[in-house]
C-alpha positions in Angstrom: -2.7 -32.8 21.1 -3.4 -31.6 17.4 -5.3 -34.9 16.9 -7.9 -33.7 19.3 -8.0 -30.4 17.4 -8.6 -32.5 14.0 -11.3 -34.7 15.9 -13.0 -31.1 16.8 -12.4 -29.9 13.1 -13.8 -33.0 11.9 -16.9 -33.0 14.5 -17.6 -29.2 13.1 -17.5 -29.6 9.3 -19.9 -32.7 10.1 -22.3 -30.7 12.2 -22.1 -27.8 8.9 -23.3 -30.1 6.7 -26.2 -31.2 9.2 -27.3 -28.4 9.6 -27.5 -26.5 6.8 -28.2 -29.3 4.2 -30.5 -32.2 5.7 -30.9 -33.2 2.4 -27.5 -33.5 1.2 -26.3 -34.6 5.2 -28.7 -37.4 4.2 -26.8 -38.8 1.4 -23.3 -38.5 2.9 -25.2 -40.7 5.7 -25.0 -43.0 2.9 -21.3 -43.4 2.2 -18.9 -46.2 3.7 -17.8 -44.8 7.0 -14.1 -44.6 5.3 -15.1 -41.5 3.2 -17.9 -40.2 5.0 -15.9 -37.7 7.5 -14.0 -36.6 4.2 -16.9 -35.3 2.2 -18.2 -34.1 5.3 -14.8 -32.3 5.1 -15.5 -30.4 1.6 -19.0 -29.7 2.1 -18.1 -27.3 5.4 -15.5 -25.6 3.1 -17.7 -24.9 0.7 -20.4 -24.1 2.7 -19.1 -21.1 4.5 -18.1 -19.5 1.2 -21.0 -19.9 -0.1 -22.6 -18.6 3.2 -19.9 -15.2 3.0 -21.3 -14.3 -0.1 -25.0 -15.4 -0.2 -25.9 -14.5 3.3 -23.6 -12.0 5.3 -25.3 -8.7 4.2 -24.8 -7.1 7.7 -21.4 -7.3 6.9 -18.6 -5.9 4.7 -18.5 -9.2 2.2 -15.7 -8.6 0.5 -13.3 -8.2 3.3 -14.8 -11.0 4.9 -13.8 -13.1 1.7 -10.2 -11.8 1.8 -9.7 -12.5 5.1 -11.6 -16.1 4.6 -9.5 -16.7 1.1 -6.2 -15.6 3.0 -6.6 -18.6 6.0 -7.1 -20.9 3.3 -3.8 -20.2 1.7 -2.5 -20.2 4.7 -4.1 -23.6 6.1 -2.6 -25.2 2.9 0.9 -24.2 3.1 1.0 -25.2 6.9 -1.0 -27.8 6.9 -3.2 -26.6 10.0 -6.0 -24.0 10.4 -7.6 -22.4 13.7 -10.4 -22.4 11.7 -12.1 -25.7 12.5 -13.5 -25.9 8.8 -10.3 -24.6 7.0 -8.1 -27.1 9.3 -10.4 -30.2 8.7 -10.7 -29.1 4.6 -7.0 -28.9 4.5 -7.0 -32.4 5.9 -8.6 -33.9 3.0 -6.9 -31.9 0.6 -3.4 -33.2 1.6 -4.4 -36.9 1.8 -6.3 -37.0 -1.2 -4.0 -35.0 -3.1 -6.4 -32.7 -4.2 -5.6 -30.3 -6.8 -4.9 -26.6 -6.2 -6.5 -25.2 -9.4 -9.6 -26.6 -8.2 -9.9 -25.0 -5.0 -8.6 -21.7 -7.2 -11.4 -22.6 -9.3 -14.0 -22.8 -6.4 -13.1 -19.3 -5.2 -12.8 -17.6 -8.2 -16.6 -18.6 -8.7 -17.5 -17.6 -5.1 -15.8 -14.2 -5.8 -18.1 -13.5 -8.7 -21.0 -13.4 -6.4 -19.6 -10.6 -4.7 -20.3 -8.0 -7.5 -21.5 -10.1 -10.4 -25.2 -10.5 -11.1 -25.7 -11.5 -14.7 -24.4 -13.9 -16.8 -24.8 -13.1 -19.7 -23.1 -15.5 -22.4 -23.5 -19.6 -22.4 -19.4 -18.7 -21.6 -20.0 -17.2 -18.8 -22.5 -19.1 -17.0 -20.7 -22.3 -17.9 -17.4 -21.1 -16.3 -19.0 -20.2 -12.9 -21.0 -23.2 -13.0 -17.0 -25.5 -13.3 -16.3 -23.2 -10.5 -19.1 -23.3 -8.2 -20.2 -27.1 -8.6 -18.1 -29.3 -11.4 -15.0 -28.7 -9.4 -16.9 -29.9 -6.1 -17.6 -33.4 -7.9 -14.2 -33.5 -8.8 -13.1 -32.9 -5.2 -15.6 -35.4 -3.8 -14.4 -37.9 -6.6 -10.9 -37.6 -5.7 -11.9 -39.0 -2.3 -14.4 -41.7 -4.0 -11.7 -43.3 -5.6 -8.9 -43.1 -2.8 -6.4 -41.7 -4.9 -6.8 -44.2 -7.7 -5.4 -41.7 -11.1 -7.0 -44.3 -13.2 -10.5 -44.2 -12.0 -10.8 -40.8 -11.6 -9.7 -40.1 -15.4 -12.6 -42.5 -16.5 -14.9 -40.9 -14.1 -14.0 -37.3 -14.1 -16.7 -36.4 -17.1 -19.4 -37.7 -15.1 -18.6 -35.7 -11.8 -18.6 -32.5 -13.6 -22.0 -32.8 -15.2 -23.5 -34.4 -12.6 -22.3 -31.3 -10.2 -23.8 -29.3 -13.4 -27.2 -31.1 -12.8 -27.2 -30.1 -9.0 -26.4 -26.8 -9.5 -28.7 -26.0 -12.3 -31.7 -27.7 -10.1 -30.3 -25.3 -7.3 -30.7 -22.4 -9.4 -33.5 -22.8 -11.0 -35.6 -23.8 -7.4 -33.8 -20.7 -6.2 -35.1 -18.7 -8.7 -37.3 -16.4 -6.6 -34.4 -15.6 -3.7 -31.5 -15.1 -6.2 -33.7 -12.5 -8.5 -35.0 -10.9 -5.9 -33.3 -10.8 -2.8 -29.9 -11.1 -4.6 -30.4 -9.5 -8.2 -28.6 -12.7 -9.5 -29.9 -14.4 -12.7 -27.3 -17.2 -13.8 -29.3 -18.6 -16.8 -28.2 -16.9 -19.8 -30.7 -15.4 -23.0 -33.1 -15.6 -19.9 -35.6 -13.0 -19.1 -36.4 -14.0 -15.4 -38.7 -11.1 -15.0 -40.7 -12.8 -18.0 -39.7 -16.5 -17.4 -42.2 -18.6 -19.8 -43.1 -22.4 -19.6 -40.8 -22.6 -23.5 -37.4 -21.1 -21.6 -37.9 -23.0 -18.5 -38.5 -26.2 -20.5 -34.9 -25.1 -22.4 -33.5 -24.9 -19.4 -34.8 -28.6 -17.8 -33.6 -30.3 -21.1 -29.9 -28.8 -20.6 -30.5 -30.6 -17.0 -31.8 -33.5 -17.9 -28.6 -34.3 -20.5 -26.2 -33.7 -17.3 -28.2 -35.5 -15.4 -27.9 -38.6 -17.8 -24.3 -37.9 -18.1 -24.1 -38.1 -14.7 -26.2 -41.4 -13.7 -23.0 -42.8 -16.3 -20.6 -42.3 -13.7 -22.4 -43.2 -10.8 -22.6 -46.9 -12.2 -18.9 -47.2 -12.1 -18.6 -45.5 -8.9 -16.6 -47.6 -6.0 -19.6 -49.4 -4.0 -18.2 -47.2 -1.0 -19.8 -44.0 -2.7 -22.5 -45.3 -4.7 -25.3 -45.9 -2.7 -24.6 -42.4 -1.2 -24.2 -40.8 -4.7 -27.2 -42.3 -6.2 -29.0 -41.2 -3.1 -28.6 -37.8 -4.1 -29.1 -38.3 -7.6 -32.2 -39.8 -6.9 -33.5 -36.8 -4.9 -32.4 -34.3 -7.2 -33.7 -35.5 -10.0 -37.5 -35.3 -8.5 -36.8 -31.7 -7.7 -36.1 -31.8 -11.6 -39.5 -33.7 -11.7 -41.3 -31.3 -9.3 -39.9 -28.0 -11.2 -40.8 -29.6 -14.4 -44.3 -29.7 -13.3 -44.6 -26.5 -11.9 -45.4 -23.6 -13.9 -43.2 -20.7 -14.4 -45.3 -18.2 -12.9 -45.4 -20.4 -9.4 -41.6 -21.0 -9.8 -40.7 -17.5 -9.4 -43.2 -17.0 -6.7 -42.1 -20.2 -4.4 -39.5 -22.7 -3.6 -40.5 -25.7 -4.8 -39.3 -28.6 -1.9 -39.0 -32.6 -1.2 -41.5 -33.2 2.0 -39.9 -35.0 4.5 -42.3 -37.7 3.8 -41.3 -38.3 0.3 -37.9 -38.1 1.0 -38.5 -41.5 3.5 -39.8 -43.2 0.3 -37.3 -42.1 -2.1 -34.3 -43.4 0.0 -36.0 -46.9 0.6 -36.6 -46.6 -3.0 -32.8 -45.9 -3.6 -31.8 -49.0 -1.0 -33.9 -51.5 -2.7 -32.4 -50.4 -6.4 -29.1 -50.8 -4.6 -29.3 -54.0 -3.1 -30.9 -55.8 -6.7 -28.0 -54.1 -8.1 -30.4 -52.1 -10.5 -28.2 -49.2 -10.7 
């Protein structure tokens, strides 16, 4: 029966996002049960292109992304996949009516990674940041507000710098495996090679505005996806804190982290904020 198939789909995009983001796995835990398989949904999607293009080096990439890129035309048009992940990301697609140009958007990004390695203009590190990360929030908010047009209107700015604010944190804690192991540097005007405590501060101050952008949105979130939204916000914006602190010299030398142990605190922190209603 293809509802045992879904179920299996489902089961896979969950166990994705488990295991390759215990962090972010964390804050879906978060969300009403109603959405939770949904995001769950995205992430695997995501995920594996991200994984074709960051981490396959063994392999011919490109052809791997074709292939990848022509399932996922396929899994839209007949509404079913083989692939677990395509057949469970079609899913949410279809009943959350999410638009095409965003997933276009999404792979056009993930292309770029393929055989681009600098940005060089605020242009063109702001169009592969919509692609990479605004259009995810977007995604994810589509499912937030259950198809409400309305909602999503008034909450689409929001989404799109928060996902800004996530993926600039990523970038900038990833500093050290993208320059070297990848040759990538995404921050434009930015000599990495000489990356001093005035650019990096540049750099945190761009975050910081997304991420108060952001927090706007999450207020007026539905309170199925708030607690689990904050959650993340929460833990993102002590990476911020942590990188902040750091000097430059360490960031490109290590990847700054969240122990375990503070994560513990910063989700009872999150709870207790949610429950007086703080946020």
């Amino acid at each position: 029966m293809k509802s045992v198939f879904d179920q299996v789909s489902f089961e896979c995009s969950k166990h994705v996002t488990k295991t390759y983001s215990t962090s972010f796995s964390s804050a879906v835990r978060m969300l009403a049960p109603s959405i939770r398989e949904d995001i769950y949904n995205i992430y695997g999607f995501v995920r594996f292109a991200d994984e074709i293009v960051d981490s396959f080096h063994e392999y011919d990439k490109q052809t791997l992304f074709e292939m990848f890129e022509g399932d996922l035309e396929s899994a839209l048009t007949l509404k079913i996949s083989l692939n677990p992940i395509l057949n469970s990301f079609q899913h949410t697609v279809h009943r959350y009516a999410i638009p095409k140009e965003l997933i276009a958007a999404f792979m056009k990004s993930m292309k770029q990674d393929l055989f681009k390695t600098e940005y060089k203009t605020t242009e063109e590190y702001e169009d592969y940041i919509y692609g990479s990360a605004d259009v995810v929030g977007l995604m994810c908010l589509k499912v937030f507000v259950k198809g409400n047009e309305t909602q999503y209107d008034d909450l689409k700015h929001s989404a799109m710098r928060l996902g800004s604010a996530f993926q600039k944190v990523n970038f900038l804690r990833d500093l050290k495996a993208d320059y070297e192991d990848l040759s990538r540097t995404y921050f434009p005007n930015t000599n990495l090679s000489k990356l001093d405590e005035a650019s990096k501060q540049v750099i945190i101050a761009d975050i910081e505005a997304d991420f108060e952008a952001g927090f706007i949105g999450i207020q007026k979130l539905p309170l199925e996806a708030k607690f689990g939204v904050y959650t993340a916000f929460v833990y993102y914006k002590k990476l911020l804190s942590k990188l902040k602190k750091t000097p430059s010299l360490e960031i490109k030398n290590t990847r700054i982290r969240v122990p375990d142990y503070e994560k513990m605190g910063l989700l009872a922190k999150c709870y207790v904020n949610y429950r007086l209603n703080i946020i």
